[in-house]
N, C-alpha and C positions, 0 to 999 in steps of 0.2 A: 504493500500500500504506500502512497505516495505520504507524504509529511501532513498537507493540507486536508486528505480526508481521512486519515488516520485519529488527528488532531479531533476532528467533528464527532466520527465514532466516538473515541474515546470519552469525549464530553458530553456526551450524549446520558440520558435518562438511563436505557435500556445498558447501556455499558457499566455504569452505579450499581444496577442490581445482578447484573454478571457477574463483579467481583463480591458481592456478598456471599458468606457462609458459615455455619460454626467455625467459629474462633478456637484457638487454643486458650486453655486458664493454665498451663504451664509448657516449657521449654522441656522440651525430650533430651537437650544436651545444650552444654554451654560453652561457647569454642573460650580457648586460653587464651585470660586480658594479656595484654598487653606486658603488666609485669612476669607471668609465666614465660609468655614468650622473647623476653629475652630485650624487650626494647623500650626506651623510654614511655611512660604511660602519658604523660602530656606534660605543658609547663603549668608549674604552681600560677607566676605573675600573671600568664595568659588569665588563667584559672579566675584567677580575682579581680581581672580587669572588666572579662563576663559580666562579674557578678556588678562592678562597681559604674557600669557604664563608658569604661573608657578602652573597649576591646574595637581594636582594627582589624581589620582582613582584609587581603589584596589589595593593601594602598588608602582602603576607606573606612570612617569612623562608624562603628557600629553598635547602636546602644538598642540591650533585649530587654529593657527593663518596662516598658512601656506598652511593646509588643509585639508580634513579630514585623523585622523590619520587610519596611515596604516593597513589595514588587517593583519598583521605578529603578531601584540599583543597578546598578552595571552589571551588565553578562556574567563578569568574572568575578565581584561579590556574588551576585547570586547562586555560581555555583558552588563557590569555596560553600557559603550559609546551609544551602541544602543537603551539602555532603555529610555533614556532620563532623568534620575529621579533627573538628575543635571540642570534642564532648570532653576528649581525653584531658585536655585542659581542666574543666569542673572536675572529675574523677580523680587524679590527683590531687586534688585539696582534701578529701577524704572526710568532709563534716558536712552535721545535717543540712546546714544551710546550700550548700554545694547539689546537695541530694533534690532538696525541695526547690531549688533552682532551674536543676533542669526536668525535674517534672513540670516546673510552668513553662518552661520551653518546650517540651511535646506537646503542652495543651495546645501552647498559642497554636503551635504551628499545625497542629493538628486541626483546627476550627479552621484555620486560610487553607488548607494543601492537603487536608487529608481525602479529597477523591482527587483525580486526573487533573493534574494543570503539565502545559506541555515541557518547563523548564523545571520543575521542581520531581517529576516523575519520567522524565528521559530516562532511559537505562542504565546509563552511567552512572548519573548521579543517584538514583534508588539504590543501585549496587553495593556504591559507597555507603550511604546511608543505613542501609540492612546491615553490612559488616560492624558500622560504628555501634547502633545501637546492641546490636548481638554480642560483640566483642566489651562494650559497657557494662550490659544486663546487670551482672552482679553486681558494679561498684557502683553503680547510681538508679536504679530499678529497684532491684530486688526487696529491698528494705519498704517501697511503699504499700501502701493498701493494697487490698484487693481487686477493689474498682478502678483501679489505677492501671494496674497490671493486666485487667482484663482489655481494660481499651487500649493501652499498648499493643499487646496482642493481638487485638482484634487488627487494629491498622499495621502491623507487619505482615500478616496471613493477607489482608487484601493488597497489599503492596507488592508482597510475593506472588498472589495468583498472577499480576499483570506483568512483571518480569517473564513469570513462563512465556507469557505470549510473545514479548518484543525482545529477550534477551540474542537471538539467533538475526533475525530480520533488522529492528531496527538499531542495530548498531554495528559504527565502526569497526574494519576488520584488526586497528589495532589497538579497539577498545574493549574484544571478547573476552581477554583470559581477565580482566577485572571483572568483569560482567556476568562472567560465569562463577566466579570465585561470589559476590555476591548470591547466585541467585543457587550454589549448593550450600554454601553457609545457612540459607535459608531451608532447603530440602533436609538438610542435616540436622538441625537443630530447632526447627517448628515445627513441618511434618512429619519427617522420621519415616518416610514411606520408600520403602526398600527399593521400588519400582522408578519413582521421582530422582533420587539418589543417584541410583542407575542411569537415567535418560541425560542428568546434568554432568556426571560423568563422562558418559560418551559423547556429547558435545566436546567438553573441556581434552579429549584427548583425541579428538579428530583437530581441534585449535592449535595444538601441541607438533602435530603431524606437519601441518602448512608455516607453524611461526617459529621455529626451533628446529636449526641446521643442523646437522647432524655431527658437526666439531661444536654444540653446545651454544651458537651464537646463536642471538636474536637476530630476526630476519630484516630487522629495523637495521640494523648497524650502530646503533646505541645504547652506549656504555650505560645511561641514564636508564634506558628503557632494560636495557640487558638484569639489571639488579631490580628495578621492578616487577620481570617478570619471574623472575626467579627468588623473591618475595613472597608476592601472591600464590605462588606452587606452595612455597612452605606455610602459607598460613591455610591452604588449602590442607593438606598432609597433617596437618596441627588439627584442624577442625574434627576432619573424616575418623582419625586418630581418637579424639575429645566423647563422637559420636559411637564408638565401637563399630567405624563399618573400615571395609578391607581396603588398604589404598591401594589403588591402580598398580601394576607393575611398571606401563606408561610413565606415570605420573614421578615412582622412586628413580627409574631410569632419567629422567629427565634431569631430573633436580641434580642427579650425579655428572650430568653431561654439562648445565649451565654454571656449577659452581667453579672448577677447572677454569672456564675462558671468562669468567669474572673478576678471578683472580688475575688472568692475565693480561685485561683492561685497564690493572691499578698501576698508579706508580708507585715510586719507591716514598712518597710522604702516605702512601695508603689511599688516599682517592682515585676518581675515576680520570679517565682520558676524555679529552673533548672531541668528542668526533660526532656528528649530528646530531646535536641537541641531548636534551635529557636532563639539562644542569649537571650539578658537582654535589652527590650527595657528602653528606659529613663523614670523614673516613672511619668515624665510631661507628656509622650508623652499616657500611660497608663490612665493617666487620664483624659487626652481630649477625650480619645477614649471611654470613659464610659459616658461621659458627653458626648457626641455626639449619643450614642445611648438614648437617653432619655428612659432607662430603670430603674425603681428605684428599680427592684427585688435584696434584698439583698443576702451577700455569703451563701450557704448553709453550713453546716456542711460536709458532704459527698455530691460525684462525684457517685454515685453505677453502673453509667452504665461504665465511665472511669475508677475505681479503685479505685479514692484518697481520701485520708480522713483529714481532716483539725481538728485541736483545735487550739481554742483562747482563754485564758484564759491569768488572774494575768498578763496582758499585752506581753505574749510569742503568736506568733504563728508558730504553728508546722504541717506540710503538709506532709505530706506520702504515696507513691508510692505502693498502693495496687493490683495494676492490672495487668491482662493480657495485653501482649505487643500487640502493633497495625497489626491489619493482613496488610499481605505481598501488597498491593498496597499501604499503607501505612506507612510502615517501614523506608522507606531509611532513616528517621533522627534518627530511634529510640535508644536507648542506653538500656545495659545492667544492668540499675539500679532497679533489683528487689527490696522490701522493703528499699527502699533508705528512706531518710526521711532529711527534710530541716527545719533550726529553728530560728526565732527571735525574739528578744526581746525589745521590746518600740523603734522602729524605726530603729534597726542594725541588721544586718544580726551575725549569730551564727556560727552555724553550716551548710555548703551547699554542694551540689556537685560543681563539676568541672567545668559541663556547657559546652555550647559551641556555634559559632554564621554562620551565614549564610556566613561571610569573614574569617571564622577560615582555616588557612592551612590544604590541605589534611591530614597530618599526623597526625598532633595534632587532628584533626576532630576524626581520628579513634582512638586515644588513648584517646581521651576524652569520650568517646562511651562505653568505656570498666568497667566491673565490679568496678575493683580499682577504678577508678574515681568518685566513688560514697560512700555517707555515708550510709556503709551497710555492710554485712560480705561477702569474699571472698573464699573461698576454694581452695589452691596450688594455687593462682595466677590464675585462670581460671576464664573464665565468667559464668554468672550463666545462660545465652544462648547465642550462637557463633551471634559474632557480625562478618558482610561479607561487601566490598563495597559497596553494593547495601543494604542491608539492615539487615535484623535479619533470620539465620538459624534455628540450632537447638533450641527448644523452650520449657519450663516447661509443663509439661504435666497437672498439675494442682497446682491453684494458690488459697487461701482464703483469706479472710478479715472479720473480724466481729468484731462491735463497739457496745460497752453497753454505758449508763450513769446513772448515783444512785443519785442525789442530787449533781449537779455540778459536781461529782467524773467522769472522761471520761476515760475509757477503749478502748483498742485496741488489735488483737489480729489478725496477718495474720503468713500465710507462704507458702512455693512454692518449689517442687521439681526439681527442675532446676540441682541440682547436683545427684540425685536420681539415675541414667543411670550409671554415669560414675564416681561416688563415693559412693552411696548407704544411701547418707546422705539427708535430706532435712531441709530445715531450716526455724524455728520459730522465731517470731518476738515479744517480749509483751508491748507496751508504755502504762504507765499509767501518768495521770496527777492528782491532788488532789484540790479542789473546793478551798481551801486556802492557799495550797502549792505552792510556787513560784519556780518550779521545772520540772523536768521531772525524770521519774524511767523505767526503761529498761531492759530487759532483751532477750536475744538471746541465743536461742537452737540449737545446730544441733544434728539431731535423728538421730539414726543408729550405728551399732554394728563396725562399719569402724574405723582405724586410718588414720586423714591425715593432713596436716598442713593446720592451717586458720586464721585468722587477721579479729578482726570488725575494721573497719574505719571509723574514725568520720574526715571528711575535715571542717578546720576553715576558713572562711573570710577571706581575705589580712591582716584589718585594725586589726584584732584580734591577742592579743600575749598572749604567752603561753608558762609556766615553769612548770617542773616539780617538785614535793615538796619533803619536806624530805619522804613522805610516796613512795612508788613506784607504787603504785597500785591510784595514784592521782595526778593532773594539773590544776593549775589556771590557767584561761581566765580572758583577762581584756580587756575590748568593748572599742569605741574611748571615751565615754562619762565618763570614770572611772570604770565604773560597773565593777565589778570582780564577774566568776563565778569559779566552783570548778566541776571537774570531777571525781569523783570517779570507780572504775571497783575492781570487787575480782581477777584479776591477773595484774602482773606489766604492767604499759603502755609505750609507745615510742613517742616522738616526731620526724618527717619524714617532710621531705621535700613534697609538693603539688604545686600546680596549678591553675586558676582560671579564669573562662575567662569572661572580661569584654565589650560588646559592646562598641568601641569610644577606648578604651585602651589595646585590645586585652588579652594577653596571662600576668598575675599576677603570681607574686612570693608569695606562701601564707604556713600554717604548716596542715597537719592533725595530729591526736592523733590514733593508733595504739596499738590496746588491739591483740596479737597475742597467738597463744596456738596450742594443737594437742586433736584431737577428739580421744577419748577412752570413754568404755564401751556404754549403749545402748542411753547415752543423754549427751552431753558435753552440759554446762548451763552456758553463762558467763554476770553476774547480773551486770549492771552499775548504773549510777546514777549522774542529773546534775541538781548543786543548786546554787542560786545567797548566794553570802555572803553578809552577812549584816555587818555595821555599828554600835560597840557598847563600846560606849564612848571609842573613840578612835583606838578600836582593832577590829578586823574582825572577826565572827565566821557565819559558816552555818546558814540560818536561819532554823528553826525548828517548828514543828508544831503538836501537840499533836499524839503520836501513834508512831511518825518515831524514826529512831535511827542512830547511824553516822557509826553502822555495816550495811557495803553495803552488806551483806549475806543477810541479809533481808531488801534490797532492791527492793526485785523483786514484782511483781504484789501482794495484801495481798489473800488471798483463800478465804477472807470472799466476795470480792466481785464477785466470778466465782457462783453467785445465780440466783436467778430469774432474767431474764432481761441478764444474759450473759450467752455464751456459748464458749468451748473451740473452738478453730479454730484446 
């Protein structure tokens, strides 16, 4: 059904008494709060801001004291309000006043919202909402009256009847595994009907089949999204668990597949990588969530079905965006960051993209999305495939990746014609790392007989500062901890203003570094190179390591090792 008669139906008379039926007067199971499972149950000051009238969400002042706020809010209040996913907040304060709080919160909202309205009862957000209150029940329910409890119930059971209907059809294909995780938390722990149980199951593990590669990655390419879905599986598994029914072998399979290449999304400060959206969850919050899936499979080296290629080494690590972009059901968060590549070192972040979070402003959303926003080479300003509201347009026609190793020595070697069509150029990527070099070496091609202007961009960290030296063609970085690194390139560099977006802190003032040029003859080649400096008796010099040399011309990948065991991309 289309949205418009969907809407009518649903609001409709004869729809009102469709979802009526005997209520539950109790919960056949009660999935694990929040404290069981291992994760913050909400914030205290949140908690009393609620109550005090001075609680914001999504940017806007929000006072429940009066009643529930208005329908006129903004899209993005209105969802965060409906989701509930701030109850946790009252819950944590753990007194009666908090208790009797948010029972006039179910009433109000209950008297506005409790039959079909099209925003407040979307699938999404009932999903979230059934979790919150479910996952609540005991610390802020359970203790009330009877009459209380009954109409609670009563408005989940019909809440849930309507999920059956729209959880499959009206929703997003990369908003199912929430939506299913809602509406079995519900079959789980309101109906308890072995058959219902069963049906939301095999939904959720036919969702499983299509959005979960088979090296464990989310089919998104998002780090962000990669741990939320691998989340929702665990608080799924937690529930089924709670409820005495049998979990899927699907479902344990899985969670052992996503935790592996979760882990090898993090850097070395413990959070995620930027690589199409998702934001930058808290590296606490990362961590409970692997320690909740009791999966001990460690990071792999490479992603092959997602693209990306990981080194860790001499305490750096370095992740790289090898892949093809996510087909068009799930696009809408994707970004334009072909061959991007993200780096740090003994617990700091380096070298990163731009980023960007699930509360980021439309705008910034889309300019964060965009080629430039990315540590990778740009051609005229253009993306290296059109980035559209809704998701990814035009698209590289083809993309490679291929990784050697020789005795610790780690090679890398992709590239992607994305500017091919409409520049005639396609461009190479070459990272090498060295088994005792404390470094990285680089080098970036664009092939084709074409002239046209281009810039590699390397985007730094906030906390990271950066001069340029008496050479032009070089820039010291110095990390929060002193560490100074040195960037070398065979043409002049630029220091530019950037960006950076933080979950909790939003939108960062930060530098990238700017190697710019013009493509002429059949290979423009621009060799770079990044080396921690060392400490020597008192003065600083590159560290060094038999065979290198401080001419970045020879720089680039050595020939000896394009042997057996490697091939050109």
């Amino acid at each position: 059904m289309n949205n418009g008669f969907s809407n009518s139906v649903f609001r409709s008379r004869l729809y009102k008494l469709a979802l009526m039926g005997r209520g539950p007067t109790t919960l056949a199971a009660l999935p694990p709060d929040s404290e069981e499972r291992g994760v913050a149950t909400g914030d205290a000051e949140s908690g009393r801001a609620i109550m005090n009238g001075g609680f914001t969400i999504a940017g806007e002042a929000v006072d429940f004291n009066t009643a529930w706020p208005s329908a006129a809010a903004a899209d993005q209040v209105q969802v965060a309000l409906h989701r509930f996913d701030w109850l946790g907040d009252l819950a944590v304060l753990d007194s009666i006043e908090a208790r009797r709080f948010a029972e006039f919160l179910f009433e109000s909202w209950d008297e506005r919202y409790g039959t079909y309205h099209e925003v407040s009862w979307r699938a999404d957000i009932l999903a979230a909402r059934m979790v919150n209150w479910l996952t609540q029940y005991a610390a802020l329910f359970e203790p009330a009256e009877a009459t209380f409890r009954i109409r609670l119930l009563d408005s989940i059971a019909r809440q849930l009847r309507h999920l059956r209907r729209v959880a499959s059809q009206e929703t997003a294909p990369m908003e199912r595994i929430e939506v299913l995780k809602g509406l079995i938390y519900g079959e789980a722990c309101v109906t308890s009907e072995t058959e219902r149980v069963r049906r939301s199951l095999t939904l959720l593990e036919a969702e499983l089949e299509r959005q979960v590669l088979p090296d464990g990655s989310h089919i998104s390419r998002s780090p962000g999204r990669q741990l939320a879905t691998l989340e929702a599986l665990i608080d799924i598994r937690a529930v089924l668990t709670a409820a005495s029914r049998e979990v899927p072998v699907a479902l344990r399979n899985t969670i052992d597949r996503m935790a592996p290449m979760t882990r090898f999304l993090r850097h070395s400060d413990g959070a995620l990588a930027c690589f199409n959206g998702g934001g930058r969850p808290n590296p606490t919050h990362v961590s409970r969530v692997l320690l909740r899936s009791d999966a001990q499979g460690r990071a792999p080296g490479r992603a092959p079905y997602a693209g990306f290629e990981r080194i860790d080494a001499n305490g750096m690590v370095l992740i790289l965006d090898g892949g093809t972009p996510p087909e068009d059901a799930f696009d809408e968060e994707a970004h334009a960051g072909l061959m991007s590549f993200e780096m740090s070192v003994d617990g700091q972040r380096l070298i990163v993209n731009c980023g960007a979070g699930a509360d980021t402003d439309a705008g910034w959303r889309q300019a964060l999305r965009t080629t430039a926003a990315h540590s990778t080479v740009i051609i005229d300003d253009r993306n290296s495939c059109e980035v559209t509201e809704t998701g990814l347009g035009r698209r590289p026609g083809a993309i490679d990746c291929d990784r050697g190793e020789i005795d610790g020595n780690i090679w890398i070697s992709s590239s992607h014609d994305g500017y091919e069509d409409r520049y005639g150029l396609t461009h190479r990527r070459r990272l090498y790392v060295g088994d005792e070099e404390p470094g990285l070496r680089g080098e970036d091609i664009l092939v084709g007989d074409r002239q046209h202007p281009f810039a590699v961009r390397f985007h730094l960290h906030p906390a990271v500062r950066a001069v340029i030296d008496g050479d032009p063609g070089s820039a010291t970085l110095t990390l929060p901890n002193g560490d100074r690194w040195r960037l070398r390139a065979d043409r002049p560099i630029a220091l530019e203003d950037s960006v950076y977006w933080e979950d909790g802190s939003g939108i960062e003032r930060s530098t990238q570094i700017v190697v710019r040029g013009e493509t002429k003859g059949a290979a423009t080649p621009v060799k770079w190179r990044l080396r921690q400096l060392a400490q020597t008796g008192g003065a600083e010099s590159e560290a060094e390591t038999p065979g290198t040399t401080e001419n970045v011309e020879k720089a680039d990948i050595p020939d000896d090792l394009l042997s057996p065991g490697f091939t050109k991309a």
